[in-house]
C-alpha positions in Angstrom: 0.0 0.0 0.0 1.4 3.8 -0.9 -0.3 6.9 0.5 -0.5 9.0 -2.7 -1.6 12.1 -0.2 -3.5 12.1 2.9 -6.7 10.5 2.3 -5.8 8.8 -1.1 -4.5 5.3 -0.8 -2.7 3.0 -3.9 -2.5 -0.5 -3.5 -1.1 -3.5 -5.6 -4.3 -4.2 -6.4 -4.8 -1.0 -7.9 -1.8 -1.2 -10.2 -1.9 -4.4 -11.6 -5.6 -4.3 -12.2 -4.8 -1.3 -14.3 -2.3 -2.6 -16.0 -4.3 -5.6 -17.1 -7.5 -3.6 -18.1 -4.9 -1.2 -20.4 -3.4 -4.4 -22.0 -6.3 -5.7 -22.8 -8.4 -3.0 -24.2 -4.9 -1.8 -26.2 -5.9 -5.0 -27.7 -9.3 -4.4 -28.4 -9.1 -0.6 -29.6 -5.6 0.0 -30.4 -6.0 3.6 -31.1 -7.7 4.9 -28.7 -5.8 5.9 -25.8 -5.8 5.9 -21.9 -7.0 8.4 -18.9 -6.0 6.1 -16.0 -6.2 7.0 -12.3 -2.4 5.2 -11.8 -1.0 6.6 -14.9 -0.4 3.4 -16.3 -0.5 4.8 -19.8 -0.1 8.4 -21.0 -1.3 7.8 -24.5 -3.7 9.8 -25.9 -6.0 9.2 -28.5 -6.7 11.2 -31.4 -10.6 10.2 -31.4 -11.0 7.4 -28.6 -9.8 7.8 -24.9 -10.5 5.0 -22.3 -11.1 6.4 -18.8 -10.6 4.1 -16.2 -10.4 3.6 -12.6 -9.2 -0.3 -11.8 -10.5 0.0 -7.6 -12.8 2.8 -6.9 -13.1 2.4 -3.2 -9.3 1.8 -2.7 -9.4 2.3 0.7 -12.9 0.4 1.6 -11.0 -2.6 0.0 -7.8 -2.0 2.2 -10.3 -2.1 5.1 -12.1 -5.2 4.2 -15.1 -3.0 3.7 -17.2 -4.9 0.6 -17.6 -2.0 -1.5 -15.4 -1.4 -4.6 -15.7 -1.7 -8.1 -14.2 -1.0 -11.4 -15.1 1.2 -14.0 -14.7 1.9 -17.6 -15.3 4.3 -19.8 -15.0 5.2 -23.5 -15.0 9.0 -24.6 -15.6 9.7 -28.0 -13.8 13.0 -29.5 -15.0 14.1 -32.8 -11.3 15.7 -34.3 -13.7 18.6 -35.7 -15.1 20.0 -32.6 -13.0 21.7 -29.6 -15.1 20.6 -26.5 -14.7 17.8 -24.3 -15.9 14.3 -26.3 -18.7 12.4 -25.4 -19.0 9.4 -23.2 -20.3 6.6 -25.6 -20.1 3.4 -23.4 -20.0 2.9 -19.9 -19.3 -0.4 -17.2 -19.4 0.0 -13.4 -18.8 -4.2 -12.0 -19.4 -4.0 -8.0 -16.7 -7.2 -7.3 -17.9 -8.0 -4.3 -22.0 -8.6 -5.5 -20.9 -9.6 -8.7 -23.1 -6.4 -10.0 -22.3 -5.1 -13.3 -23.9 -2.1 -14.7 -23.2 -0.8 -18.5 -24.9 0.9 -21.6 -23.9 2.2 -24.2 -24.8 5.5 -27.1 -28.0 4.9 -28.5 -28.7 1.7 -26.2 -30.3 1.1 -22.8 -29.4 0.8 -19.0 -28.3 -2.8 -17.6 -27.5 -4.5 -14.7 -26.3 -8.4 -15.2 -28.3 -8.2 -18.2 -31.5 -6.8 -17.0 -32.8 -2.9 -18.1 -32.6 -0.6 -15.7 -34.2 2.8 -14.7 -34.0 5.5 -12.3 -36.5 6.2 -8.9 -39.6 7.6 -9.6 -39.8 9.3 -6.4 -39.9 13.2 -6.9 -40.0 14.7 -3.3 -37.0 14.9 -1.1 -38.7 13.6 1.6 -39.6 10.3 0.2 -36.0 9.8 -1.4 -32.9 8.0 -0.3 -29.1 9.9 -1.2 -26.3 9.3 -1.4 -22.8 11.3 -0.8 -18.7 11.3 -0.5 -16.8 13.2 2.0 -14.2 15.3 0.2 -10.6 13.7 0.2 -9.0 17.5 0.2 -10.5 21.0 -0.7 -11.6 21.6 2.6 -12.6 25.0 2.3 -16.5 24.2 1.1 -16.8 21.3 4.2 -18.9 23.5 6.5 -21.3 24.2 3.8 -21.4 20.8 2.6 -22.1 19.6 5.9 -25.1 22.1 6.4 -26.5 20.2 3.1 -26.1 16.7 4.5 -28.1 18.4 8.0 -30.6 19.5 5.9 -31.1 16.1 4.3 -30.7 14.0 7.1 -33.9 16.4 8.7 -35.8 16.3 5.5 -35.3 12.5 3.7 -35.6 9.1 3.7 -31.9 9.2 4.8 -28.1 9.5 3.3 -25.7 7.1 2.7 -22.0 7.1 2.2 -21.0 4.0 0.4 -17.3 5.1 -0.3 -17.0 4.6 -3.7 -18.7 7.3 -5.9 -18.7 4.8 -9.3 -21.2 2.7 -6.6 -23.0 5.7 -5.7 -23.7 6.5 -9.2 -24.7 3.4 -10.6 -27.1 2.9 -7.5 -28.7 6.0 -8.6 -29.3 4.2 -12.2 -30.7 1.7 -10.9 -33.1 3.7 -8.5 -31.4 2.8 -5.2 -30.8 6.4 -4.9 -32.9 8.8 -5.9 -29.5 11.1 -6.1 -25.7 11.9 -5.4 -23.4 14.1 -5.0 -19.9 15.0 -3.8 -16.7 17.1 -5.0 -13.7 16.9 -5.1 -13.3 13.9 -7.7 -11.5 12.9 -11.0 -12.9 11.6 -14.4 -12.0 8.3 -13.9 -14.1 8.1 -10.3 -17.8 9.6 -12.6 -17.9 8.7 -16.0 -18.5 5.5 -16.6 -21.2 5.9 -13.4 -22.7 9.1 -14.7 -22.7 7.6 -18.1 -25.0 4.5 -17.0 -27.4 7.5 -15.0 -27.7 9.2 -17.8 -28.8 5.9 -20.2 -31.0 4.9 -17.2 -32.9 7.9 -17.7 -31.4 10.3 -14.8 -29.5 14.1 -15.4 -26.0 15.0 -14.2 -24.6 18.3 -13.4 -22.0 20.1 -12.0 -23.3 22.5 -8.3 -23.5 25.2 -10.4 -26.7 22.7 -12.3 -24.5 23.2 -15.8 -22.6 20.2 -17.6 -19.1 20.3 -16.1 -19.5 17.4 -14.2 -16.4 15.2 -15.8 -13.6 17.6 -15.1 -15.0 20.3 -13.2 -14.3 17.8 -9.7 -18.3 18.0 -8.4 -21.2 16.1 -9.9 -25.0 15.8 -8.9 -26.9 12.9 -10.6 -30.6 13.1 -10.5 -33.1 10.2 -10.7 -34.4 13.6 -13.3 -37.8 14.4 -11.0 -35.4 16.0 -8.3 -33.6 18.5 -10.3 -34.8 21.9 -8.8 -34.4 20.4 -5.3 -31.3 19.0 -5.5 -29.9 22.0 -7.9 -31.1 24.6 -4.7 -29.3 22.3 -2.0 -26.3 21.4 -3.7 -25.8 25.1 -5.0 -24.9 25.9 -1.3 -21.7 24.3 -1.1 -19.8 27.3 -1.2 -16.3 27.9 0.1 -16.2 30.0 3.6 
């Protein structure tokens, strides 16, 4: 085990699970190239870029706590436009429940080969959320913490699983009506956010616009809790 910085753990596991998902998928797509969380590869593609974390929930596995998974993505970046390209496949597999979520552009939401959709639920008060506490930045945790009081007065209840790739395909699958956190990197959301997305849900950034992949804070919806969310979420402010 390696303590990248405080908070963020690496283990063995980590980098060899990496290195087998880049081999394998250099096999596959042999253009496209790699946004890894261990830096495994620093190719880039000219069109295709897999983004990939090989443990989200590193330190829930160190623990023995059963909730990690991997996830995959595939970003799609047309060579005439200049914005970020488009997620066009996306795999969360929870190891430990042998759970695997995935869609695809243009297809549906699955889990172990079933469709999925989001909660239907559109009041706050009848909804269960999910969160992440913040591994640095901690200049927004007294606001953030006023949201989760707010929630935990005013909902079914919050939950913090520990791996936001989890989170987010829970909320696909309408175990969570929504989630949110900051403080994150591609490789932890878009494969997750992806899957909400096919599965009928939004994603934002606080701010409610579409800078969710690289702008390090998302909010996925289950899509009827938009406004609410939007308005609590908008208050994580730095002091």
């Amino acid at each position: 085990m390696e303590e990248k910085s405080l908070n963020s753990l690496v283990s063995y596991v980590d980098k060899t699970a990496e290195q087998m998902i880049v081999e394998t998928l250099s096999e596959l797509l042999p253009e496209a190239g790699f946004i890894a969380e261990e830096g495994t590869s620093d190719k880039v593609g000219d069109q295709y870029n897999w983004i990939i974390d090989p443990l989200d929930g590193t330190t829930n596995f160190l623990h023995g706590l059963p909730v990690y998974a991997v996830s995959i993505a595939l970003q799609f970046q047309d060579e005439d436009e200049d914005e970020d390209g488009d997620i066009v496949l996306g795999v969360v597999y929870e190891v430990n429940r042998d759970e695997c979520f995935y869609s695809w552009k243009g297809g549906k939401a699955f889990l172990n080969n079933e469709e999925i959709s989001v909660s239907k639920e559109s009041n706050v008060k009848d909804s269960l959320f999910a969160t992440g506490f913040p591994y640095y930045d901690y200049e927004r945790i007294d606001s953030y913490f006023e949201v989760l009081k707010h929630l935990a007065q005013n909902s079914r209840g919050v939950r913090r699983m520990g791996s936001a790739a989890v989170d987010l395909a829970y909320v696909a699958c309408g175990r969570f009506g929504a989630f949110f956190e900051y403080s994150l990197h591609p490789w932890d959301v878009a494969a997750g956010a992806f899957i909400v997305q096919q599965a009928g849900g939004e994603v934002f950034d606080f701010k409610g616009g579409d800078n969710w992949l690289h702008g390090k804070e998302i909010l996925a919806t289950n899509g009827r809790l938009d406004a609410q969310m939007k308005d609590l979420v908008g208050r994580i402010k730095s002091t």
